[in-house]
N, C-alpha and C positions, 0 to 999 in steps of 0.2 A: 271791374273787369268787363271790357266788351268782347263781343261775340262779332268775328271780322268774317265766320265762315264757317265750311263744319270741321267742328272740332280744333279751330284755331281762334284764339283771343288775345287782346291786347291788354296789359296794366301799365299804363303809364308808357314806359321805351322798353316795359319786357315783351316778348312774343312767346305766349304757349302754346303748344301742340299737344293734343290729348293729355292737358293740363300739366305739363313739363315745361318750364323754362328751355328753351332752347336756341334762343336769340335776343341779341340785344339789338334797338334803336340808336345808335351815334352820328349824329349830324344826318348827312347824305350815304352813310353806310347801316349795315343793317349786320352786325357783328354775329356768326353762327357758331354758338360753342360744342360744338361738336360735329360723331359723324352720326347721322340718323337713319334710320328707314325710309325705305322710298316715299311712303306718303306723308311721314314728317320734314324730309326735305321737299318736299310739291309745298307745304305750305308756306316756309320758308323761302323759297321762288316765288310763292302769288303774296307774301305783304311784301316783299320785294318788289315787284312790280306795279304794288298798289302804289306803294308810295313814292315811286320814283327813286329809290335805293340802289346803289352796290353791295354786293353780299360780300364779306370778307370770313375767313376762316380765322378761327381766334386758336391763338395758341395755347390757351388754357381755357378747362374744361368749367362749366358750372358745377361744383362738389356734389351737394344735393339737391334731390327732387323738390320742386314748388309746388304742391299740391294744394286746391282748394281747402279750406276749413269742411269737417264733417258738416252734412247737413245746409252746405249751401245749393240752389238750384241756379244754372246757367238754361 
């Protein structure tokens, strides 16, 4: 997992925010599964604009929370 910001990381094409799944990488889009808090969507606006993305709103929701394994340090 990288560390893009505070409190915003990247695994692969997911994007977490305060260690939530809450977007996904596709091609030149940047797919938002959901609706968030103002500071979870600022994040999802700044990898958005890191990488040159359109932010799309997805019609379906990620089920559940992606949380760090216990005992990891970011």
């Amino acid at each position: 997992m990288k560390k893009i910001g505070h409190n915003i990381f990247l695994d692969g094409d997911k994007v977490f925010s305060y260690l939530t799944h809450v977007a996904t990488i596709d091609g030149d889009k940047l797919i938002e599964h959901g609706k968030y808090s103002a500071s979870t969507s600022r994040h999802v606006t700044k990898v958005a604009k890191m990488y040159g993305l359109t932010i799309i709103k997805s019609t379906t929701k990620v089920e559940d929370f992606n949380w760090l394994p216990t005992g990891i340090r970011i």
